[in-house]
C-alpha positions as a printed Julia matrix, in Angstrom:
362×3 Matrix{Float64}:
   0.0    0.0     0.0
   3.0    2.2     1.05
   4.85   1.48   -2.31
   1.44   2.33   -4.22
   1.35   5.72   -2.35
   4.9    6.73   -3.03
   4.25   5.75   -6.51
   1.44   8.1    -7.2
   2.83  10.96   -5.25
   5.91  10.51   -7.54
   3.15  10.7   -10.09
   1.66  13.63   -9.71
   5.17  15.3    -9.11
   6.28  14.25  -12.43
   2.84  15.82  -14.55
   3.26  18.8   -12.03
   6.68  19.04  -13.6
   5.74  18.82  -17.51
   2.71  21.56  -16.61
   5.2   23.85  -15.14
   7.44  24.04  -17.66
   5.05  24.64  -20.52
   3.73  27.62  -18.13
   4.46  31.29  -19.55
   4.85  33.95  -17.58
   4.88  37.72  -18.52
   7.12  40.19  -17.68
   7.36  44.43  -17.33
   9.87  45.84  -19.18
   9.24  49.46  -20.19
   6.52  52.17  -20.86
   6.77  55.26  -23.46
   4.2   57.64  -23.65
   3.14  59.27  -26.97
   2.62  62.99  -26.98
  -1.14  63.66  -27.12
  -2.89  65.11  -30.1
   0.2   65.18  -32.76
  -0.74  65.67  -36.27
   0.58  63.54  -39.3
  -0.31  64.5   -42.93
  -3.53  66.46  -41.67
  -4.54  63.79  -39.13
  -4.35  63.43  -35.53
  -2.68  60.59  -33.72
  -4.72  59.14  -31.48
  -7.69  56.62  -31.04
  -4.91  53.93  -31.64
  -7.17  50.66  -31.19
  -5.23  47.8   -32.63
  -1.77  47.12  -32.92
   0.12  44.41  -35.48
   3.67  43.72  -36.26
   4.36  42.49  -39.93
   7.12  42.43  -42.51
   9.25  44.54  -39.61
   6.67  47.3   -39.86
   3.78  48.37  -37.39
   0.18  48.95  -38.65
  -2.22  51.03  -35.91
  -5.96  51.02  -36.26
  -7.85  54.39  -35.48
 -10.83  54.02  -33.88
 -12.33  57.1   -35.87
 -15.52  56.58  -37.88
 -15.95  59.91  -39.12
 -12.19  59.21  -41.15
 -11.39  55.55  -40.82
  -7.9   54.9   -41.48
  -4.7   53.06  -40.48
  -1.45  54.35  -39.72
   1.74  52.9   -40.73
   5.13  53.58  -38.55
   7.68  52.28  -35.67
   8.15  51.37  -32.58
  11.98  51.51  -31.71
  13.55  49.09  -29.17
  16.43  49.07  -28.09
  18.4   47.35  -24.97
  14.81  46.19  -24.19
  13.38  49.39  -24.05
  11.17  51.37  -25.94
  13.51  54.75  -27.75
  10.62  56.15  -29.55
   7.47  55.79  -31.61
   7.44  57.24  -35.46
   4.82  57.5   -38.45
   5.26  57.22  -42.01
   2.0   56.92  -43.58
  -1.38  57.29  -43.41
  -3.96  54.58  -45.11
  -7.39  55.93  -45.97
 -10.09  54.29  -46.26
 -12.01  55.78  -48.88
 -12.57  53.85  -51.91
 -14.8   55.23  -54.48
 -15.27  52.38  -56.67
 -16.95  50.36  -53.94
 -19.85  50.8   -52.08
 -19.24  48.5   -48.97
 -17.45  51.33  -47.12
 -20.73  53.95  -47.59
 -22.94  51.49  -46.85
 -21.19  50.09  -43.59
 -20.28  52.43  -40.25
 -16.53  51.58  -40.16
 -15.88  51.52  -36.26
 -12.42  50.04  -36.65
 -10.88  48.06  -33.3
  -8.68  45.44  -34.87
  -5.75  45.29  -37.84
  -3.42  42.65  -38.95
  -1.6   42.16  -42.04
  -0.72  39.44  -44.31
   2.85  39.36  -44.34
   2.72  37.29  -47.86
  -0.41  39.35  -49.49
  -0.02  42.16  -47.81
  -3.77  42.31  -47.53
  -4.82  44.3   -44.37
  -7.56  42.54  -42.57
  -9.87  45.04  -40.36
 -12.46  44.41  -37.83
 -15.27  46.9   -37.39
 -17.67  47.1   -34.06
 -20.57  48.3   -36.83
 -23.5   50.85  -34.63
 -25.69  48.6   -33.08
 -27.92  51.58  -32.56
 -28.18  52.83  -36.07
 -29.04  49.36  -37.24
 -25.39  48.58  -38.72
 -24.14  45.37  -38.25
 -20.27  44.75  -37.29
 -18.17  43.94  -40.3
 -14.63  41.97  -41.3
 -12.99  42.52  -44.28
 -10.31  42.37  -45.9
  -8.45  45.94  -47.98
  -5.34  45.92  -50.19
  -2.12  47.91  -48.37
  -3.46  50.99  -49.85
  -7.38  51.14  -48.22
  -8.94  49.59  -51.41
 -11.64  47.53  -50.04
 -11.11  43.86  -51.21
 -13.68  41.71  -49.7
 -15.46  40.9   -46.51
 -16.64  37.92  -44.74
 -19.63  36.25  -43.79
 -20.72  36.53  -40.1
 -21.84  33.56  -38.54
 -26.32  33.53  -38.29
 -25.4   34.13  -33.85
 -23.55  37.19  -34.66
 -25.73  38.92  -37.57
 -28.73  39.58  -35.39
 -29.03  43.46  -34.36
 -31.98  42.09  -31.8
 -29.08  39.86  -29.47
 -26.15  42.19  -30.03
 -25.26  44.88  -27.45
 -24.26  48.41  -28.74
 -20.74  49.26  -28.63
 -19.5   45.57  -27.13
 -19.24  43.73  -30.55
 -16.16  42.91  -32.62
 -12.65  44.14  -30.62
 -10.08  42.23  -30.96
  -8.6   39.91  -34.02
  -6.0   37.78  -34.38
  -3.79  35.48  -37.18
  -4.03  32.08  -36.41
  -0.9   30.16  -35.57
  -1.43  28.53  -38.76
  -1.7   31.29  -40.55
  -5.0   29.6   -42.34
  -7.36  31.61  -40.5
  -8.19  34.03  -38.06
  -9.51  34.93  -34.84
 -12.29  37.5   -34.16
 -13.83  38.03  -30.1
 -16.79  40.11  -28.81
 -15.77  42.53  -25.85
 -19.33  41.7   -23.81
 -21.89  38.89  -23.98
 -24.85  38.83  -26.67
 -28.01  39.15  -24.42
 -29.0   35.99  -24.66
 -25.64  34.73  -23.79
 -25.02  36.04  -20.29
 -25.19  39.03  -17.89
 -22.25  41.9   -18.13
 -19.79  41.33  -15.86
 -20.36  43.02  -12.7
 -18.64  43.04   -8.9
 -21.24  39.57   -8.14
 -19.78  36.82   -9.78
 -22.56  35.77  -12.81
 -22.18  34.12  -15.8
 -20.52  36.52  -18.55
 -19.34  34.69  -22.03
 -18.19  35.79  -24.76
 -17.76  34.51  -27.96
 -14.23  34.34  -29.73
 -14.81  32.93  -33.62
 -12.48  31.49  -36.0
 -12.67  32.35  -39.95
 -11.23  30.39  -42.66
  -9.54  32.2   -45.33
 -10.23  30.02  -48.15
 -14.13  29.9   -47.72
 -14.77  33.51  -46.05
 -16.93  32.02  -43.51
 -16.83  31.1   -39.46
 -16.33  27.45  -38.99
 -15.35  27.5   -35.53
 -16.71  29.79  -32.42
 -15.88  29.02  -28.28
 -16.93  30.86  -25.46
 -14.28  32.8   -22.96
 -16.13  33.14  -19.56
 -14.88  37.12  -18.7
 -14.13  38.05  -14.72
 -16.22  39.9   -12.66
 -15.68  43.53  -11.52
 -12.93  42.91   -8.88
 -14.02  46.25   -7.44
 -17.27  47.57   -6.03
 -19.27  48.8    -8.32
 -18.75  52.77   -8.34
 -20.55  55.84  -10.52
 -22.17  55.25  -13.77
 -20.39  53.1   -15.73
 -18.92  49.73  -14.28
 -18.22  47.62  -17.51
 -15.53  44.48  -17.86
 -14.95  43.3   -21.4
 -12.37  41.3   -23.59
 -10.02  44.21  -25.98
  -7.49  42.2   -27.73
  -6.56  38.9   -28.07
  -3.44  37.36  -29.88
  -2.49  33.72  -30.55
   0.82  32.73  -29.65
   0.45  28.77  -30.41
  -1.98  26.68  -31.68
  -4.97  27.28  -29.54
  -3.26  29.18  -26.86
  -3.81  32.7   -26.74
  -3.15  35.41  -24.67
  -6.38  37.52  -23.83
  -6.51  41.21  -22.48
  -9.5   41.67  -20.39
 -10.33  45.6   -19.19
 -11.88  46.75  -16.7
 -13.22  50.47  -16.45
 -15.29  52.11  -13.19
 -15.62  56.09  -14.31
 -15.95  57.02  -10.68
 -12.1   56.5   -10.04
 -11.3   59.09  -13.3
  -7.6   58.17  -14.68
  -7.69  55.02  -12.23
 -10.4   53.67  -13.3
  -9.29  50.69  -15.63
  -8.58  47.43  -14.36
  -6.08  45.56  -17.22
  -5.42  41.61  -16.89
  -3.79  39.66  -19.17
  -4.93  35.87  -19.07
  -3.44  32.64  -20.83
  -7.22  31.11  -22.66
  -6.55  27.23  -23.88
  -9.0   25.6   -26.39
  -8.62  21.86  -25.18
 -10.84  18.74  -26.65
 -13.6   19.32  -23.98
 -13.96  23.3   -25.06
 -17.29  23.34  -26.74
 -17.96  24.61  -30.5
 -20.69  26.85  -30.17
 -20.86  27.48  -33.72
 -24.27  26.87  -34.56
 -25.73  27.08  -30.81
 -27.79  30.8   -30.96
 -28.02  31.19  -27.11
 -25.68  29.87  -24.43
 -28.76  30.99  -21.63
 -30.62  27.62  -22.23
 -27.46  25.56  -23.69
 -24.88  23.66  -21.64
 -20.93  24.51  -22.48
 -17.47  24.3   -21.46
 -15.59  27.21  -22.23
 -11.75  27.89  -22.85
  -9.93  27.02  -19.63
  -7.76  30.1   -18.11
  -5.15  31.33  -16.55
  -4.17  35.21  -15.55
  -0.53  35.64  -16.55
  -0.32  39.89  -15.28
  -2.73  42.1   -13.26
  -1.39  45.3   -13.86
  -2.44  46.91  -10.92
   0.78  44.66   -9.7
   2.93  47.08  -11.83
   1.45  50.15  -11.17
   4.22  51.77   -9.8
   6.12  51.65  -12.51
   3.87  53.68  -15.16
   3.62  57.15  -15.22
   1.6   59.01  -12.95
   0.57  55.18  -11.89
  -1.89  54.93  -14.58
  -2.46  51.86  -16.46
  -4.76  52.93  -19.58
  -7.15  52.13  -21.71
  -5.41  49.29  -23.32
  -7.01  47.39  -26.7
  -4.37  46.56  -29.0
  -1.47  43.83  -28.33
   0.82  42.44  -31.26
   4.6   40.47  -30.8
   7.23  42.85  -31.2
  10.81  41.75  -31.62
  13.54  39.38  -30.2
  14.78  40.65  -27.13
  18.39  40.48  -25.94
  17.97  37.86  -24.51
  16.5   35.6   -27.41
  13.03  35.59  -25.75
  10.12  36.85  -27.85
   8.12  40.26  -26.7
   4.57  41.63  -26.99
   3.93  45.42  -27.32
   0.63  46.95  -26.46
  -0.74  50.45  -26.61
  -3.78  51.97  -25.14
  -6.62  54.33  -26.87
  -7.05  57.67  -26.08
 -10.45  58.42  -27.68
  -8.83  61.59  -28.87
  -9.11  62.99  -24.92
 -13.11  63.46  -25.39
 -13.27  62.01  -22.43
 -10.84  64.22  -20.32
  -7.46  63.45  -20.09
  -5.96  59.67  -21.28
  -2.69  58.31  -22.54
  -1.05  56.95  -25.91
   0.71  54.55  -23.77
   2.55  52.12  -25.06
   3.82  48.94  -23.13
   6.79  46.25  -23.73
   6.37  42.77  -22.27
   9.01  40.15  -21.93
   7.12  36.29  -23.02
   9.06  33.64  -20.42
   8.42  30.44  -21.53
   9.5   27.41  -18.87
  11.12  24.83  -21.22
């Protein structure tokens, strides 16, 4: 009996091992703060919403849709820390010859490139309230609008979608045969928005194939509640950005925002999200209320409020974009994120931009 006991503890010591060192860990490394309200070639920097790093170049979302566009520039690193942040063109998205851009409300959040087409994919949150559904598409590198893709039936009904918490983040797939698309909040008949009592809150994160344009492939991500009480008028916790760094492992920013606390009001968390053979496909399910699920399993890799003292003024931002930057010095990979200003409407906000270190236990 004693030998049996030894033998399992030995066991479980062993699989503890092999989890630990596939376990990443995140790391601080720097901050750099972008000057508010520059102009470039009669725009203004700001609203920066997604991030992506392709073919040693940086492409930048604006989350404008009055002028819609993408910006095209640097991020500088150097001894693992960020010099500076430069722009070198602006991408407009204004094509005459098609009518998909008039007849949509492009409310960009998300940009990646190709790095063999150089297609620029684009995610669009759409206005709910003025009957506009969210869109993906797809533009050449110079805003010419290309094609778009079919949303899944679950996602293309303006009755179960919640204004202003649709499309937010994208992301390649490790493959690079598809792509990644999540919601920020639940559809209503999903789940409750998160709030400081712990409910159920999914979201749904869906993958589309290149080849046929369409979803094939949709899980749900169960979001955190509102670690702190609720406060003021607006108490909201949604998923901004995701990005996957291996087959079915991603890394998923979840914020956070309480307006009562002003400048201190966002809560940012960075979680590992696994799909695993139990994770449900919710593909063709139209409400998770009255369905039974598993969702991705999770894991928080950085609470920023952890790092706080190391930002300026102690302010962590309103973070939603996240992209790999480049090798470090030490050979391990990095991830860059920056926040979104909303062009200050709101008072005063940051274009903060944040280096990571990726630790990976081999």
């Amino acid at each position: 009996m004693m030998k049996n006991f030894v033998f399992l503890v030995l066991i479980i010591f062993l699989f503890s091992c092999v989890v630990n060192k596939e376990k990443v860990e995140l790391n601080f490394l720097d901050e750099y703060i972008l000057a508010d309200s520059l102009s470039f070639s009669n725009t203004i920097i700001g609203g920066l919403s997604g991030l992506d790093f392709t073919n040693n170049q940086y492409y930048f979302v604006v989350d404008d849709a009055r002028n819609p566009r993408i910006l095209i520039g640097n991020i500088n690193i150097e001894n693992d820390k960020i010099l500076n942040v430069g722009f070198s063109k602006v991408v407009l998205l204004n094509d005459t010859l098609s009518k998909f851009y008039s007849q949509n409300i492009l409310d960009l959040e998300s940009v990646f490139m190709d790095e063999k087409t150089e297609e620029i994919y684009l995610v669009s949150e759409g206005s709910i309230n003025k009957e506009k559904l969210p869109t993906v598409f797809k533009t050449d590198k110079n805003g010419k609008f290309l094609e778009s893709f079919e949303l899944p039936k679950n996602l293309s009904n303006l009755h179960t979608i919640k204004h202003n918490a649709v499309f937010e983040g994208s992301s390649k797939s490790f493959d690079s045969k598809g792509f990644w698309v999540t919601m920020e909040a639940p559809l209503k008949v999903d789940g409750e928005e998160p709030s400081f009592k712990k409910q159920s809150s999914p979201i749904r994160i869906t993958y589309f194939d290149k080849s046929s344009k369409k979803a094939t492939k949709q899980f749900a991500y169960q979001l955190e509640h509102i670690s702190k009480p609720s406060s003021g008028s607006i108490n909201l916790n949604g998923v901004t950005a995701i990005l996957e760094f291996k087959e079915n492992h991603f890394f998923v920013l979840e914020r956070a925002y309480q307006n009562e606390f002003g400048s201190y009001g966002n809560t940012i968390r960075i979680f590992e999200a696994i799909i695993d053979e139990a994770t449900t496909n919710i593909l063709e399910i139209d409400s998770l209320k009255s369905t039974k699920f598993k969702t991705l399993n999770k894991r928080l890799l950085l609470d920023f409020d952890v790092i706080k003292n190391k930002l300026t003024d102690k302010i962590i931002d309103n973070i939603e974009g996240i992209t790999f930057g480049p090798t470090l010095s030490n050979g391990n990979k990095s991830l860059i994120l920056i926040s979104d200003d909303n062009f200050q409407i709101y008072g005063k906000q940051l274009n903060q931009f944040i280096l990571l270190e990726i630790k990976e236990n081999k």
